[in-house]
C-alpha positions in Angstrom: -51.5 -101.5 14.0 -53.0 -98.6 12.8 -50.3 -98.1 10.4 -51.0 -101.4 9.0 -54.6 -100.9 8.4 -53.8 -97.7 6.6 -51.5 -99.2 4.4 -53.8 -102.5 3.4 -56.8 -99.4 3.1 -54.3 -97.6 0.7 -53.0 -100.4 -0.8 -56.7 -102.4 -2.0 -58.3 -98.7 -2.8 -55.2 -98.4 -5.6 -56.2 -101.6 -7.4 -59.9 -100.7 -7.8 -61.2 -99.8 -11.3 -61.8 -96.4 -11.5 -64.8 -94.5 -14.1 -62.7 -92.6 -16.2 -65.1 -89.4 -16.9 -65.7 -88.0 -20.9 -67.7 -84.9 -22.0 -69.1 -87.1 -24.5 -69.1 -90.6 -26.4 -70.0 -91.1 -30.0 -71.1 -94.5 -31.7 -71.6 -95.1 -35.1 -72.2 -98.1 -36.6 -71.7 -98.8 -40.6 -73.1 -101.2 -43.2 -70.8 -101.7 -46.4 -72.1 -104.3 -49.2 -69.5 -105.3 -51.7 -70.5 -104.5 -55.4 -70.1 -108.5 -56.4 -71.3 -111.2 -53.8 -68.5 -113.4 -52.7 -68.7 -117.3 -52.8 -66.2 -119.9 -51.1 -64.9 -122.3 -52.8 -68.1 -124.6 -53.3 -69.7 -121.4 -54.8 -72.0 -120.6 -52.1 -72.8 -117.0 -50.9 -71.1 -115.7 -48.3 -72.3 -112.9 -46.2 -71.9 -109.7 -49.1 -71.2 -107.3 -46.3 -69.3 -106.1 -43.4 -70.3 -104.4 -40.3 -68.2 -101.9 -38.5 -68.3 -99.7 -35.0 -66.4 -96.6 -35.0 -66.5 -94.2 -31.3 -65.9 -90.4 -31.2 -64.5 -89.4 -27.7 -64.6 -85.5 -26.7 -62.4 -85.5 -23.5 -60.8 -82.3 -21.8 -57.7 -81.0 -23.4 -56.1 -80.2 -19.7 -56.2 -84.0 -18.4 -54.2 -87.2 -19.7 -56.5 -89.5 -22.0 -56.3 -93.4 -20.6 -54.3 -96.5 -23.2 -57.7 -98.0 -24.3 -56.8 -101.7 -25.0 -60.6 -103.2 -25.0 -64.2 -102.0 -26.2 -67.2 -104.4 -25.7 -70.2 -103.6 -27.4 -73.9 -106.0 -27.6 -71.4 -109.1 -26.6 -68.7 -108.5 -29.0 -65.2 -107.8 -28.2 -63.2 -105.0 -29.9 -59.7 -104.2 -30.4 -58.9 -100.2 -29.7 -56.8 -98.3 -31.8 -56.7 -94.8 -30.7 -56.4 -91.9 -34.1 -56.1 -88.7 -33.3 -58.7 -86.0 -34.7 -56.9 -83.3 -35.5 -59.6 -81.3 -37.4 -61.9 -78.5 -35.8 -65.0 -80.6 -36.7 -65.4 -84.2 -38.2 -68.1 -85.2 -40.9 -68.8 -88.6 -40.4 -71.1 -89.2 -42.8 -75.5 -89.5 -43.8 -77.5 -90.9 -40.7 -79.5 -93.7 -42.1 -83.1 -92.9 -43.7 -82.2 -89.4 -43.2 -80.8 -86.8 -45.2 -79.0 -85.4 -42.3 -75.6 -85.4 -42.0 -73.7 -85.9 -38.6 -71.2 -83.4 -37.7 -68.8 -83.8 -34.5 -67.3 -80.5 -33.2 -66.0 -80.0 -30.0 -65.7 -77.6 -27.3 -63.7 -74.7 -26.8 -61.3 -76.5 -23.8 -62.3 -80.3 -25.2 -60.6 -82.5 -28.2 -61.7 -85.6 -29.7 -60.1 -88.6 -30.3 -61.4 -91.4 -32.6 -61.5 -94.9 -31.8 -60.9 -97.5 -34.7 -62.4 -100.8 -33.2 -61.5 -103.9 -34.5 -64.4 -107.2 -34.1 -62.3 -109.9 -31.9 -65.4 -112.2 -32.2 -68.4 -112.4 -29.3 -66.9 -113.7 -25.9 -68.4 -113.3 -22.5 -69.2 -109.5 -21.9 -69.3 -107.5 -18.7 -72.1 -107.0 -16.3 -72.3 -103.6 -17.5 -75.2 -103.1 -20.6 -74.2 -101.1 -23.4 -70.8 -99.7 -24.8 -67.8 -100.3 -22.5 -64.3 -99.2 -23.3 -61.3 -100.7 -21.0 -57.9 -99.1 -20.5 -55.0 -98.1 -18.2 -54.3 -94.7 -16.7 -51.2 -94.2 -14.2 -51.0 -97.8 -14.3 -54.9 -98.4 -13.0 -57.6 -99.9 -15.0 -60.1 -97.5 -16.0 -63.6 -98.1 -17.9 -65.9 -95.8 -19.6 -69.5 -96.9 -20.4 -72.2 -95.6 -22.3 -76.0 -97.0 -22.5 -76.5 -95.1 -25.6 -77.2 -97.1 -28.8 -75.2 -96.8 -31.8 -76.4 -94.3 -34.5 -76.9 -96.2 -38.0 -75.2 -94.1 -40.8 -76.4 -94.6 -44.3 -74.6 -98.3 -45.6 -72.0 -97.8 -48.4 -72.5 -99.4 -51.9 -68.8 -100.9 -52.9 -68.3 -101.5 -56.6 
């Protein structure tokens, strides 16, 4: 009996969810207007400009990095794409009404890895406010969540 209680203990404890733990999340968001306004096809304006979410991750160099599949951020679902960043620090651009410009470096036993998140369209979020990133490590789900807005970088001007 005892062995059996053991086993349904070990058993529901490996299909929990587990908090997989960064040094640090970054969120950016961007604005990028298109030099010419679009029209459809009965020549009315469409929306001139796209949005998009980009997420710095500095995680330890020592431990494996989780498959994210899934990012959710203010009710909108995003695809994960996960770039490697290579570089000793990453410009990532002008912080809106600011001349400052955001630098990523990280720490001596850390790496970063970028996110590219591509907008799936708004479904029914998680309980959990904020930034939440889904993915599998040693075949368990693991999320990461931040509460942190998004900073606004200065919008680009296409031509």
């Amino acid at each position: 009996m005892a062995k059996s209680l053991l086993l349904i203990l070990f058993i529901s404890s490996s299909c929990l969810i587990l908090k997989y733990q960064a040094q640090k999340i970054w969120l950016f968001s961007k604005t990028q207007y298109s030099g010419n306004a679009p029209v459809d096809r009965d020549g009315k304006a469409l929306k001139g400009y796209t949005e998009t979410l980009s997420c710095f991750l500095e995680i330890s160099k020592n431990k494996p990095s989780p498959v994210w599949q899934t990012a959710w951020y203010k009710g909108v679902k995003y695809s994960v794409n996960v770039l490697p960043a290579n570089q000793d620090s990453v410009v990532i651009g002008r912080a809106k009404n600011s001349k400052t410009i955001v630098v990523i470096k990280p720490g001596a036993e850390t790496r970063l890895i970028q996110l590219e998140l591509t907008e799936q369209g708004n479904f029914k979020a998680p309980k959990a406010a904020g930034f939440v990133l889904e993915g599998v490590l040693d075949k368990k789900q693991v999320h990461l969540t931040s509460d942190e807005p998004a900073v606004e970088l200065a919008p680009v001007l296409m031509q």
